[in-house]
C-alpha positions as a Markdown table, in Angstrom:
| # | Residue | x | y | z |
|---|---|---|---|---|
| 1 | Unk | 0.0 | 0.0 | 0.0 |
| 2 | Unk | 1.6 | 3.6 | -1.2 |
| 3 | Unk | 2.4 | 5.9 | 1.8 |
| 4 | Unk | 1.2 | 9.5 | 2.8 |
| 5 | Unk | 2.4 | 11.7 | -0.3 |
| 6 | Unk | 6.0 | 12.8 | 0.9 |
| 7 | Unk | 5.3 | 15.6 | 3.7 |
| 8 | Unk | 8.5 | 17.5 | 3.8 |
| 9 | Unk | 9.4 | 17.0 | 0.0 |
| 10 | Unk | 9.9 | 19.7 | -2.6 |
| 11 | Unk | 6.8 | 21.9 | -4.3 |
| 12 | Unk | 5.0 | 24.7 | -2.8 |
| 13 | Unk | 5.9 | 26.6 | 0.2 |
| 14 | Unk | 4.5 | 26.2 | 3.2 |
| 15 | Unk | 1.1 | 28.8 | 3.4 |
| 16 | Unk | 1.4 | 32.0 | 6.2 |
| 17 | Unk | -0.1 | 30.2 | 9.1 |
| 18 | Unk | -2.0 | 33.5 | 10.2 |
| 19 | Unk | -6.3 | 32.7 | 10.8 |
| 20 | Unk | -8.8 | 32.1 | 13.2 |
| 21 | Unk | -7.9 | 31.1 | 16.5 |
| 22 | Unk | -10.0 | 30.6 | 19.7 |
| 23 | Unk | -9.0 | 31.5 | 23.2 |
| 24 | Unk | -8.6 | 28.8 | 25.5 |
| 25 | Unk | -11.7 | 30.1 | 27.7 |
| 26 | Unk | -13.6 | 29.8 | 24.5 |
| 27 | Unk | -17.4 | 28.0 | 24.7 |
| 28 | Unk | -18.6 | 26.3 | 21.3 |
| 29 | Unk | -22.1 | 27.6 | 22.2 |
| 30 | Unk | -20.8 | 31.0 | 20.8 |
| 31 | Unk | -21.4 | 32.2 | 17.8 |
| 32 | Unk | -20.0 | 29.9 | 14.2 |
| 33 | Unk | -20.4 | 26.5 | 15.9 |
| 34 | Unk | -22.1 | 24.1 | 13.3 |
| 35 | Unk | -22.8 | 26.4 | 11.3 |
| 36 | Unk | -22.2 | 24.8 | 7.6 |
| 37 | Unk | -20.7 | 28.4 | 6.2 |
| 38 | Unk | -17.5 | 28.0 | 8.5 |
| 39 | Unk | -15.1 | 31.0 | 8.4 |
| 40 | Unk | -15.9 | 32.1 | 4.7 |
| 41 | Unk | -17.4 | 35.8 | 5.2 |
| 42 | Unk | -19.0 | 36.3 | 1.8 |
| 43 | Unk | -21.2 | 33.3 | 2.0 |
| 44 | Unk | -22.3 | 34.6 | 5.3 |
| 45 | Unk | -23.1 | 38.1 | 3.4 |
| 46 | Unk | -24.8 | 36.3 | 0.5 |
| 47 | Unk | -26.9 | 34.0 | 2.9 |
| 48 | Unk | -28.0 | 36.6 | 5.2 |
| 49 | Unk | -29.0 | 38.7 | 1.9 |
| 50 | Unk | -30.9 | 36.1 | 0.3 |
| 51 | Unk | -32.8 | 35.0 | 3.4 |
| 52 | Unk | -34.0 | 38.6 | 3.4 |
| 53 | Unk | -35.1 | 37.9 | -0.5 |
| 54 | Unk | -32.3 | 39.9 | -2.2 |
| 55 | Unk | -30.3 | 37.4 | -4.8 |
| 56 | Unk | -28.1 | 39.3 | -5.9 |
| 57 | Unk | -25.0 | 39.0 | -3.2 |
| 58 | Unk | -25.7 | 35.1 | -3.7 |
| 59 | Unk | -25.3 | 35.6 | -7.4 |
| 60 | Unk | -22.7 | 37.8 | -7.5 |
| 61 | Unk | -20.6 | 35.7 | -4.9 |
| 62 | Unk | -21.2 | 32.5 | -6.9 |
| 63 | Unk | -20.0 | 34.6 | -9.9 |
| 64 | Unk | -17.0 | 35.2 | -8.1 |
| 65 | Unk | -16.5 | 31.5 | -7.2 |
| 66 | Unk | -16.0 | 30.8 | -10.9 |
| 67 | Unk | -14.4 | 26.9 | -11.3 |
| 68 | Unk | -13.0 | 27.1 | -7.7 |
| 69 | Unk | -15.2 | 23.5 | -8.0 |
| 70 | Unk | -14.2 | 22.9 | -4.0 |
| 71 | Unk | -15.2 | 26.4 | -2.9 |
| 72 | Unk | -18.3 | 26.3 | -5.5 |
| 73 | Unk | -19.3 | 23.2 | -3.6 |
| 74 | Unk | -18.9 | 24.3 | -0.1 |
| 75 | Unk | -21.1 | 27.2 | -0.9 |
| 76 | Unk | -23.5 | 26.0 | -2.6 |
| 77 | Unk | -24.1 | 23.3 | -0.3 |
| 78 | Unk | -24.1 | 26.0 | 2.8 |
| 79 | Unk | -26.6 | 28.2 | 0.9 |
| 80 | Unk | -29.0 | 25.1 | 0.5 |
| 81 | Unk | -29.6 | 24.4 | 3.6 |
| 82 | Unk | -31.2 | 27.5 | 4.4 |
| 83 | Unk | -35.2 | 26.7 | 4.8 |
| 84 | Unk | -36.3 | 28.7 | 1.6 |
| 85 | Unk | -33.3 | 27.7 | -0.8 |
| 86 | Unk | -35.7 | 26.2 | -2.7 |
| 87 | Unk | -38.5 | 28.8 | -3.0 |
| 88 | Unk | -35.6 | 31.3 | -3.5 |
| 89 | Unk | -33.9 | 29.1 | -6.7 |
| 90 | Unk | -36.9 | 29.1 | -7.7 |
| 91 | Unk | -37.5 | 32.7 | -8.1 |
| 92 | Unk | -34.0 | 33.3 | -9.5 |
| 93 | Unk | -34.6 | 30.4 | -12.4 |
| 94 | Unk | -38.0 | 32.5 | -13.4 |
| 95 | Unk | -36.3 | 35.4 | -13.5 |
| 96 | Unk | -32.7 | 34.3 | -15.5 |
| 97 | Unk | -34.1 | 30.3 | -16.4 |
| 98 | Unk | -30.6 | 29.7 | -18.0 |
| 99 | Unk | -28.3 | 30.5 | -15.0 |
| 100 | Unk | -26.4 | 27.5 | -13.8 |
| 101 | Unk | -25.9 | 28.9 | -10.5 |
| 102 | Unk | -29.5 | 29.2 | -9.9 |
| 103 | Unk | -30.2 | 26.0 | -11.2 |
| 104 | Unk | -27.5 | 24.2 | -9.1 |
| 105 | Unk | -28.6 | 26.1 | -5.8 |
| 106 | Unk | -32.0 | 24.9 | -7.0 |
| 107 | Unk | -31.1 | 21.4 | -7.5 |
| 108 | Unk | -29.2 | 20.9 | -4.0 |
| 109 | Unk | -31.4 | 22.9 | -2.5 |
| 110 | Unk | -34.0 | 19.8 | -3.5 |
| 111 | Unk | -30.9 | 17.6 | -2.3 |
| 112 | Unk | -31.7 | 18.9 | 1.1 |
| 113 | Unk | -35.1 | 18.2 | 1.3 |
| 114 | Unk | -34.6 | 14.6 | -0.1 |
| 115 | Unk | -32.4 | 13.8 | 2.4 |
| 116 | Unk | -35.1 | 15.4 | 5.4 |
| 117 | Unk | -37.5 | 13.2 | 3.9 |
| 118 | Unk | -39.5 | 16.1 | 2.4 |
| 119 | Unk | -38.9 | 16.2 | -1.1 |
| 120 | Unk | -38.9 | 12.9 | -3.4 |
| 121 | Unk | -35.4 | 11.9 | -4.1 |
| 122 | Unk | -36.2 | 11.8 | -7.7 |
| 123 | Unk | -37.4 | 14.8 | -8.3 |
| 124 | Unk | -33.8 | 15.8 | -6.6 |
| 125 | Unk | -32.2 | 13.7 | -9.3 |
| 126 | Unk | -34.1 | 15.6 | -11.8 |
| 127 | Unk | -33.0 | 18.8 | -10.5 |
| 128 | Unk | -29.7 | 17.5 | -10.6 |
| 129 | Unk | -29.4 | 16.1 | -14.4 |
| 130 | Unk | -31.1 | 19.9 | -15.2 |
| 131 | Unk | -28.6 | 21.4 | -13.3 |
| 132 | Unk | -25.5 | 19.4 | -14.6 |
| 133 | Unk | -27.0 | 19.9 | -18.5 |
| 134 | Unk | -26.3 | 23.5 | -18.0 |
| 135 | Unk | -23.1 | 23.0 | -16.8 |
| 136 | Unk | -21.4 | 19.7 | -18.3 |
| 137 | Unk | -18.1 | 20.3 | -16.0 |
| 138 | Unk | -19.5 | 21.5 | -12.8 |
| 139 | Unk | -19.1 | 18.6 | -10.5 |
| 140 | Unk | -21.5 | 20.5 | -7.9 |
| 141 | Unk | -24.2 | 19.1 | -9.7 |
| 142 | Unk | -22.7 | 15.5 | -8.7 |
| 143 | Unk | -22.2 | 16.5 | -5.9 |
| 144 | Unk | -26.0 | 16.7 | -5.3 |
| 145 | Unk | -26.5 | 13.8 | -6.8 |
| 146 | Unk | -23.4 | 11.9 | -4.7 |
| 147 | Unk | -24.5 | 13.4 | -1.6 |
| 148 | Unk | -28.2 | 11.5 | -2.3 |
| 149 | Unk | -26.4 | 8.1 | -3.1 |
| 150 | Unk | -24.3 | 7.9 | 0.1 |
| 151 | Unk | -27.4 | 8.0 | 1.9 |
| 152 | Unk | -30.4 | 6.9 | -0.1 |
| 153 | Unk | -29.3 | 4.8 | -3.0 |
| 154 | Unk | -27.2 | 1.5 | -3.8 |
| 155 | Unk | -23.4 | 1.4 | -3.7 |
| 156 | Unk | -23.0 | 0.8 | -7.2 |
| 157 | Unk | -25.2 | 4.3 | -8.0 |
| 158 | Unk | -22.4 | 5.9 | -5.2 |
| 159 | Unk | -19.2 | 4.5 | -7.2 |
| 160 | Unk | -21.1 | 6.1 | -10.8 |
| 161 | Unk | -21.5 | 9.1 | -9.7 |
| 162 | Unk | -18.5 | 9.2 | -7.7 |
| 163 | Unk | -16.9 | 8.2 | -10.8 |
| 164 | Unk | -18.2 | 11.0 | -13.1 |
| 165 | Unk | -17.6 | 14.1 | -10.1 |
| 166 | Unk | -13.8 | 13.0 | -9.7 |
| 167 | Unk | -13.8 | 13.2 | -14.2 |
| 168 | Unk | -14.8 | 16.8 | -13.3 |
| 169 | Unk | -12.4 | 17.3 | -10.3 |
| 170 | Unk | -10.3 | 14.6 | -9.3 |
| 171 | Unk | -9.4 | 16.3 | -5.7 |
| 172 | Unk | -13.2 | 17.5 | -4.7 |
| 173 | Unk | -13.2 | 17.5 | -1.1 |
| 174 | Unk | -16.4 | 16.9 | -0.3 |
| 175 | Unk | -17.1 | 13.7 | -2.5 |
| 176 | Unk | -14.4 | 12.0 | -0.9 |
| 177 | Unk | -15.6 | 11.9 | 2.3 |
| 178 | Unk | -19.0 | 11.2 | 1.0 |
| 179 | Unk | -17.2 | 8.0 | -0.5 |
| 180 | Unk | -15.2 | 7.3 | 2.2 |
| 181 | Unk | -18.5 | 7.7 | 4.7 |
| 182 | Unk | -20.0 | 4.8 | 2.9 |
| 183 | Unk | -17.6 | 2.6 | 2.5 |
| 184 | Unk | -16.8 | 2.6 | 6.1 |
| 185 | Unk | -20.1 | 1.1 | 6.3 |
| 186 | Unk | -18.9 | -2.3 | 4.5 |
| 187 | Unk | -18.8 | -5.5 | 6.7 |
| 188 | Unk | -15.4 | -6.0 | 7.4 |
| 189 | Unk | -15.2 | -9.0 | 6.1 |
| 190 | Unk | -13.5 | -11.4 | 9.4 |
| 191 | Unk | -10.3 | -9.1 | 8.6 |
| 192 | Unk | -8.0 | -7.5 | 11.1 |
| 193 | Unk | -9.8 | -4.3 | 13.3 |
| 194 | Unk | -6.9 | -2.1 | 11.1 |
| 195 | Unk | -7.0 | -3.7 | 8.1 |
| 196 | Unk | -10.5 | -2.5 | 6.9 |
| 197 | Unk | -10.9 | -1.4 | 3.1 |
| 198 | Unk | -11.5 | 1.9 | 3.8 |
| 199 | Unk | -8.5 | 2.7 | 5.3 |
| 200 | Unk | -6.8 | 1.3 | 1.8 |
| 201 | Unk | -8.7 | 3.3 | -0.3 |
| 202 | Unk | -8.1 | 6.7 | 1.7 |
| 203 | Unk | -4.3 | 6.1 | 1.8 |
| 204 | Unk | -4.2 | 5.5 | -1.6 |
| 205 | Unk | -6.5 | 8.5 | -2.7 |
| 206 | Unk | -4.0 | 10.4 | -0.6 |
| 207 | Unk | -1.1 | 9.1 | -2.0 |
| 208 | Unk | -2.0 | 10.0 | -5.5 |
| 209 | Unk | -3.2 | 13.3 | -4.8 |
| 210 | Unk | 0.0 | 16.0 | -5.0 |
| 211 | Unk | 1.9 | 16.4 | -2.0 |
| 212 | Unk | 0.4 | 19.9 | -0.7 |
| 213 | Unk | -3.5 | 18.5 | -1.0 |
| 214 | Unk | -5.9 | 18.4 | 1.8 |
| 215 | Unk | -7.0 | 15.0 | 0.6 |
| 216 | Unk | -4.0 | 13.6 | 3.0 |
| 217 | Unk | -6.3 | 14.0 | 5.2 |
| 218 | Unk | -8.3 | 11.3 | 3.9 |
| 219 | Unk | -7.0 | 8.4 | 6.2 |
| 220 | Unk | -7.9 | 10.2 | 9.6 |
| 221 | Unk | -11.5 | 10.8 | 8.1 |
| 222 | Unk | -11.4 | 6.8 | 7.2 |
| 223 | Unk | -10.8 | 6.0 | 10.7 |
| 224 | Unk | -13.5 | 8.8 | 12.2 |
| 225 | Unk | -16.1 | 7.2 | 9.8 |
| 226 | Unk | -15.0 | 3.2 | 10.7 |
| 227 | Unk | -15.5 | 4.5 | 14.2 |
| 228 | Unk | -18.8 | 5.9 | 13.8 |
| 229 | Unk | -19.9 | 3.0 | 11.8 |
| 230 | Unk | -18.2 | 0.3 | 14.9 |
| 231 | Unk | -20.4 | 2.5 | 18.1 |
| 232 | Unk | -23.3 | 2.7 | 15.8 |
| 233 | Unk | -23.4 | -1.4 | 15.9 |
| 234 | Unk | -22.0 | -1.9 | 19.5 |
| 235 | Unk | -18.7 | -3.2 | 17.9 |
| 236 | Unk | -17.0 | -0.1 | 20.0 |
| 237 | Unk | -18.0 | 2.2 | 23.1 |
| 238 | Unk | -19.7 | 5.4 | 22.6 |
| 239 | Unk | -17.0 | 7.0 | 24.4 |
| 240 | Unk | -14.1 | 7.5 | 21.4 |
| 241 | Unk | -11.5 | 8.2 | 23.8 |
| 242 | Unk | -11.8 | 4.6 | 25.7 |
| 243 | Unk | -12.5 | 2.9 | 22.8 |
| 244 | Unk | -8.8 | 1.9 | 22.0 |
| 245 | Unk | -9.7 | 2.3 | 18.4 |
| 246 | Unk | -6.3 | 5.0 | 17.5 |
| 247 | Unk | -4.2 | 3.0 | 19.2 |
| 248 | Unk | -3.0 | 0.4 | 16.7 |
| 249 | Unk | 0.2 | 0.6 | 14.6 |
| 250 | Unk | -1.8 | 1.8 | 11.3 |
| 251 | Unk | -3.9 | 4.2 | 13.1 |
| 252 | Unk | -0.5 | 5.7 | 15.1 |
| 253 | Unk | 1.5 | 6.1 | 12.1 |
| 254 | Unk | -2.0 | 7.5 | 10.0 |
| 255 | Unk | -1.7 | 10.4 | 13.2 |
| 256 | Unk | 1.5 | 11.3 | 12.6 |
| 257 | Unk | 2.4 | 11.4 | 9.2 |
| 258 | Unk | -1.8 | 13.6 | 9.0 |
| 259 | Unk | 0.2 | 15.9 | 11.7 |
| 260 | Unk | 2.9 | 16.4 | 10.1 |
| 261 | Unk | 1.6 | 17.2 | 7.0 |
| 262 | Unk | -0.9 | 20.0 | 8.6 |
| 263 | Unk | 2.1 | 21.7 | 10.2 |
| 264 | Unk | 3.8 | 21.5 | 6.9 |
| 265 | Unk | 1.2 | 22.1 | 4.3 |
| 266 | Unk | -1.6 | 23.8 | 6.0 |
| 267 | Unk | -4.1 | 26.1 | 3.9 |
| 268 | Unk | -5.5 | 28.7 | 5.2 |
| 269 | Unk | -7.8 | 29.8 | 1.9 |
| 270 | Unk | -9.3 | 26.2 | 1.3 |
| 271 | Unk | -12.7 | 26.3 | 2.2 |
| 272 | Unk | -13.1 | 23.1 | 3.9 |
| 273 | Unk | -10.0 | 23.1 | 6.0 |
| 274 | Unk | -11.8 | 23.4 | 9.4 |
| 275 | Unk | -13.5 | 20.1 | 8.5 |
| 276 | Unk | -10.2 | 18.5 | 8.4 |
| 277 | Unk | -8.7 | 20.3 | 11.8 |
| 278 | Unk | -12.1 | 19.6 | 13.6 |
| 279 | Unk | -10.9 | 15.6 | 12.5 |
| 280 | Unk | -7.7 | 16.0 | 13.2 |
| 281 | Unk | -8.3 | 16.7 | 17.1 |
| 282 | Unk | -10.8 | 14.4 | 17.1 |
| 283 | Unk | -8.1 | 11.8 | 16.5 |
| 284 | Unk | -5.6 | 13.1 | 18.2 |
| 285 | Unk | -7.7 | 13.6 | 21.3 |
| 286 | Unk | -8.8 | 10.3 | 21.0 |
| 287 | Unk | -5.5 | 8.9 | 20.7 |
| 288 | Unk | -4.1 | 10.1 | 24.0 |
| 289 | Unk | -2.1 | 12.9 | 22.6 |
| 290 | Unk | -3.1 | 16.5 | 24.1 |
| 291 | Unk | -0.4 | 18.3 | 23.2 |
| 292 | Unk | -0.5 | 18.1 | 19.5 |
| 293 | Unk | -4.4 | 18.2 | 19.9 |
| 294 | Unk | -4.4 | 21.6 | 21.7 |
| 295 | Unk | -2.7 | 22.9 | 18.2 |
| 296 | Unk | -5.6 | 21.9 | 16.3 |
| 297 | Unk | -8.4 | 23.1 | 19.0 |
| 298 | Unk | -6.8 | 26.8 | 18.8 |
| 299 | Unk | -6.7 | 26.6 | 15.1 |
| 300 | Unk | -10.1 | 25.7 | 15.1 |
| 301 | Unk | -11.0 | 28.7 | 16.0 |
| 302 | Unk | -14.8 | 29.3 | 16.6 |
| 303 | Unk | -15.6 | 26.9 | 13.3 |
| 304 | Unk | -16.9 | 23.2 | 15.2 |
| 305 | Unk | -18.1 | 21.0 | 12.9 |
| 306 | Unk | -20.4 | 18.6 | 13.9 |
| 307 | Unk | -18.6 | 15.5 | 12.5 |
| 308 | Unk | -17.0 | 14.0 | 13.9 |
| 309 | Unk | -17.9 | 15.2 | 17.5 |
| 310 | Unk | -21.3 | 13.7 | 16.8 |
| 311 | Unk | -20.7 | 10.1 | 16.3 |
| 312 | Unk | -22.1 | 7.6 | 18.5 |
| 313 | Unk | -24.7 | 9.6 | 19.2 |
| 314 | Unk | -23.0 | 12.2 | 21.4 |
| 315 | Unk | -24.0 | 16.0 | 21.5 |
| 316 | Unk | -21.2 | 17.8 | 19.0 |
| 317 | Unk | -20.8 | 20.9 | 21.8 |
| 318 | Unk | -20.4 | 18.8 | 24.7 |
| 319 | Unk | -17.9 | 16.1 | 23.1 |
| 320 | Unk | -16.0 | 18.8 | 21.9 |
| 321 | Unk | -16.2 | 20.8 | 24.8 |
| 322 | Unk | -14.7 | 18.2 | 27.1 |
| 323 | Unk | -11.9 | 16.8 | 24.5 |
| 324 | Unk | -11.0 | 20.5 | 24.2 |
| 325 | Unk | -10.5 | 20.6 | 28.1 |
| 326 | Unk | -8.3 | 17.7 | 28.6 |
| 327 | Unk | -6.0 | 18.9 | 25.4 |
| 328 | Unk | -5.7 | 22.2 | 26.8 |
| 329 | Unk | -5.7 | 21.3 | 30.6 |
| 330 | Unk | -8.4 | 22.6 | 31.8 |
């Protein structure tokens, strides 16, 4: 099995580690805890503006995005959520009915609702394919349509569409942990508690990805998602932390080469990255090691997430209040 790409090899310099940070008296009931927009200011602009009915911040933001296919993604997905995404995609495809970024807002926006159990998952793949005709290299569309598989349809519609996003963007961010999310769900199959497949297929994803991408991340997510899949069945205890489950020689090695590369390659501009630090201390916390945890809770800044701090059921405040306690010693 390949290794981590190389962490201290040559290619682009390391990024200005300046951002968000928390202090260490910090509560995650403040404000920007679980909230889907994370750190990124415009789509909080645009959101706020188009819950008030006004479109055009959204439009000119997505605009802006251009083929930035992660960033696209992330904000598309964030502006979906909101409880009117689809009345308001709606409006904007009357008014401009061949805009792709109205129709892709429209068509996740559906997504959402599928997955809620409030919209017919079909008429969210039709929403989709509409979306994805206007735009034949998006991968957002896919995404919608990726994020529907994982949860509603057969593993062989997951590997298709995951198969036709990565054409579009062989890195996207999001669709690998949608795949990896699912296939952590396989049966292990009588095979060693490390030597699951999806701990293969994440270090080999990272390993082809260039050295400097957050998809080297992949591997901790892996373990996060076996995890979750392992309480979920009574295979593990609900408490991560005495569940022995980052202790093995796989898992250790996975931690530090995943550390390693953060303090090396870091990004502060990708629009996901809190996703991976909020994983990150998860692991680390989880693993017994505090010290190189309490990096990653100050870099977290005020941006929780609630996976992983909501697997096995746990409350995502209180699970990362206490791990962010013991790291930081208090």
């Amino acid at each position: 099995m390949p290794l981590l790409p190389p962490l201290l090899g040559a290619g682009r310099a390391p990024t200005d580690r300046s951002g968000d940070t928390a202090p260490d008296d910090w509560d995650p009931d403040d404000s920007g805890a679980l909230d889907g927009a994370l750190d990124d200011a415009e789509l909080h602009t645009a959101r706020a503006a188009l819950a008030q009915g006004r479109r055009q911040a959204a439009r000119a933001l997505l605009l802006h995005t251009g083929d930035d296919w992660d960033r696209r993604g992330h904000r598309l997905t964030a502006l979906a959520q909101e409880p009117c995404a689809v009345a308001w995609a709606q409006d904007w495809l009357l008014a401009e009915p061949g805009s792709a970024d109205a129709a892709a807002l429209f068509a996740l926006a559906r997504v959402q609702r599928a997955l809620c159990g409030e919209e017919d998952p079909d008429r969210a793949r039709e929403a989709c394919a509409a979306a994805a005709a206007l735009a034949p290299a998006d991968p957002t569309p896919w995404l919608g349509l990726l994020q529907l598989a994982r949860t509603l349809g057969p593993e062989r519609e997951l590997l298709g569409v995951f198969a036709e996003l990565r054409h579009r963007h062989p890195e996207h961010h999001h669709a690998h942990h949608l795949l990896l999310a699912r296939l952590a769900e396989r049966p292990a199959g009588g095979r060693g508690a490390e030597a699951h497949e999806v701990y293969d297929l994440a270090e080999l994803a990272a390993a082809e990805a260039p050295a400097d991408s957050p998809l080297a991340v992949l591997p901790v997510v892996a373990y996060a998602e076996r995890y979750r899949v392992l309480a979920a069945t009574g295979l593990a205890p609900a408490d991560p932390a005495a569940s022995g489950h980052w202790s093995g020689p796989r898992a250790r090695r996975i931690l530090s080469a995943c550390f390693d590369w953060w303090l090396e390659w870091e990004h502060d501009e990708h629009p996901r990255r809190h996703i991976d630090l909020n994983h990150l201390a998860f692991a680390l916390s989880c693993a017994g090691r505090p010290a190189e945890a309490a990096a990653l809770f100050r870099r977290i800044g005020r941006h929780v997430t609630p996976a992983p701090w909501s697997y096995a059921h746990r409350d995502p405040r209180a699970s990362y209040r206490q791990a962010r306690a013991r790291a930081l010693g208090h």
